[in-house]
C-alpha positions, 0 to 999 in steps of 0.5 A: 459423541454425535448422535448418529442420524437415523432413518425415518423407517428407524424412527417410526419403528421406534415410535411404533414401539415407544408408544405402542402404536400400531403399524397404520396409526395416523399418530405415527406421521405426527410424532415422526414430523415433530421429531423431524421439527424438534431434530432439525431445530436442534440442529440449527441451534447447534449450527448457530452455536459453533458458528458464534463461537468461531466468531468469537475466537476470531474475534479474539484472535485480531484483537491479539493481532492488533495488539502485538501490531500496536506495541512498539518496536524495539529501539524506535519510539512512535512518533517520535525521531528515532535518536542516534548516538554521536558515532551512528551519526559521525558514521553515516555523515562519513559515509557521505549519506545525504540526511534524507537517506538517513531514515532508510539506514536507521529502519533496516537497522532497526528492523535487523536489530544491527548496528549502523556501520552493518547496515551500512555495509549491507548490500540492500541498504547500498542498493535502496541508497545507490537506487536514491542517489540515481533518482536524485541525479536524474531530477538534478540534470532535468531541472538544469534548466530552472526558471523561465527563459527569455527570449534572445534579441535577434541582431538586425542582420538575422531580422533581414535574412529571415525577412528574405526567407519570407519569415517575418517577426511577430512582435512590434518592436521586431518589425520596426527594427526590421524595416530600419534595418531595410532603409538602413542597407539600401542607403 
């Protein structure tokens, strides 16, 4: 049971009845600070105590913590692919799953503790697939373009109705066919 904390009048009374002091002793202010000295060092220890057997317990406690997070999960081993039974597979190649969505199918099922067929089934599988397969066409029709393209070869009547527009070509070759082009028309 803590100790109730006592009044410094309650103190000296106590100290004047202990040791037989009279009210106007000068001992009574010095046994009263080492009181105070000896209270407040006690205290501290005690604070320092309860504050390192917190710290122990917490320490303790994410030492479990990490532990259970280190543990492997059901039906999947660290580090290694997880294996499929020939129907998982047969399944999610009828469904016309591309292999790299496969991973996805096998963690929620795993992490639901179901079936591949269920999973499938899912509505949070089908929207993270259906989600994937938007992304994959969208970079299919941006890349249509692939590779570097070349220049077309303008023909020699083009190369004379921009000459008109006063817009001349910039390569050599260009304006070399252009200026043929010109003594070609006038003759």
């Amino acid at each position: 049971m803590p100790e109730e904390k006592k009044t410094e009048e309650q103190l000296r009374q106590e100290i004047v009845e202990e040791y037989s002091f009279e009210e106007d002793d000068e001992r009574i202010d010095k046994i009263l600070e080492i009181k105070k000295d000896k209270y407040t060092a006690i205290q501290q220890k005690k604070n320092e105590r309860d504050l390192k057997e917190k710290m122990e317990k917490g320490k303790n406690f994410y030492k479990k913590e990490a532990k259970k997070a280190t543990k492997e999960p059901k039906g999947k081993t660290q580090g290694k692919e997880p294996t499929l039974s020939v129907k998982d597979s047969a399944r999610l190649q009828q469904a016309e799953i591309p292999v790299d969505d496969w991973d996805d199918v096998i963690e929620y099922a795993n992490f639901k503790g179901i079936g591949i067929s269920e999973a499938l089934e899912s509505s949070v599988v089908k929207a993270t697939l259906s989600e994937k397969k938007e992304v994959r066409n969208t970079a299919k029709a941006t890349n249509t373009g692939g590779g570097k393209r070349g220049t077309s070869k303008v023909s020699d009547e083009q190369l004379l109705a921009n000459a008109d527009k006063e817009k001349l070509p910039e390569s050599d070759e260009d304006i070399a066919r252009l200026a043929k082009a010109r003594i070609f028309r006038k003759a």
